[in-house]
Structures are given as structure tokens and as C-alpha cells.
C-alpha positions as CSV (number, residue, x, y, z in Angstrom):
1,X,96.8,66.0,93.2
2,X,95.9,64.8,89.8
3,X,96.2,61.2,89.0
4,X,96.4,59.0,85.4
5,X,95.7,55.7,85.7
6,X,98.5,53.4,84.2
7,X,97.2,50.1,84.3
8,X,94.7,47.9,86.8
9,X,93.1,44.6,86.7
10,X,89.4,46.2,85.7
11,X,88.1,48.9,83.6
12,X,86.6,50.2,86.7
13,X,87.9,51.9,89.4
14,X,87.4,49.5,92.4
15,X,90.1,47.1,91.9
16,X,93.5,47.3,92.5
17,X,95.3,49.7,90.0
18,X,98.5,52.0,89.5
19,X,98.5,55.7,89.2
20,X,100.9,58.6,87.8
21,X,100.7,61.6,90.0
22,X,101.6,64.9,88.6
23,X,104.0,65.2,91.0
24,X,106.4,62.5,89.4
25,X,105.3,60.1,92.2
26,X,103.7,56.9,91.9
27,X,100.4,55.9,94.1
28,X,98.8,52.5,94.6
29,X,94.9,51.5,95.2
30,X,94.8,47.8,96.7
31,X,93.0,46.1,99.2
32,X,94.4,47.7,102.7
33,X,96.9,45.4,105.0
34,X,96.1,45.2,108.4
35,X,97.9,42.0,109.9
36,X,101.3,43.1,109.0
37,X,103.2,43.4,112.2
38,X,104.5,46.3,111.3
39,X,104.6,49.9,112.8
40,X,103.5,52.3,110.3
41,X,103.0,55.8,110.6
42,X,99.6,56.8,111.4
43,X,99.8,59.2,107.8
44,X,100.6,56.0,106.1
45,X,99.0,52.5,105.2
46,X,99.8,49.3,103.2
47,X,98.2,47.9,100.1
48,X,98.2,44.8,98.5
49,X,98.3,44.4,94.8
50,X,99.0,41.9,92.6
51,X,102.7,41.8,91.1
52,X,101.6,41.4,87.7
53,X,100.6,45.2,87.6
54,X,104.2,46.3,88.3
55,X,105.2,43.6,85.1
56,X,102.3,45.4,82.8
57,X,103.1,48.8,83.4
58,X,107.0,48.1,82.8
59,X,106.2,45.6,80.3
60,X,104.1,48.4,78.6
61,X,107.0,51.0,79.4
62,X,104.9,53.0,81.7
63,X,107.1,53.5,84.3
């Protein structure tokens, strides 16, 4: 899978950020949610990022 970085809260790539796949999809890095409560698939995890990425990237037409 091949992914473009959109926008994040660094330059670098350990914080959270939002990716274009080449598959049309959308993928996430955040910091991992473990007290959630909820039952997730074992294939499958949560992130956390800040709402203010989703606003940039749209802001910025994006996405």
C-alpha cells in the first residue's frame, strides 16, 4: 500500500497525521486507544487524533 501524507501536527513522522492510500481509502496514525469499552475486532484498533487535522485537510480541500 502506498501512502501520501496529507497533513499532521509535525514535519516528522511520529505524531499524529492523515494519510491518502492509493487505494482511495483514508488511514490514521494517532496515539492507540486502549480504555475504550469497546469490542473491536482483533484486525482492528482505535486512534486518537486531534479534530483539527480533519478541519486542515478539508479546510485545505484535501479530502
Amino acid at each position: 500500500m502506498k501512502l501520501t501524507r496529507l497533513v499532521g501536527e509535525c514535519e516528522e513522522g511520529e505524531c499524529p497525521a492523515l494519510y491518502l492510500t492509493n487505494r482511495g481509502t483514508l488511514a490514521v496514525q494517532g496515539a492507540r486507544i486502549t480504555e475504550h469499552g469497546l469490542e473491536i475486532p482483533a484486525h482492528e484498533t482505535l486512534v486518537e487524533i486531534p479534530v483539527e487535522l480533519i478541519r486542515k485537510a478539508v479546510r485545505d480541500d484535501l479530502i
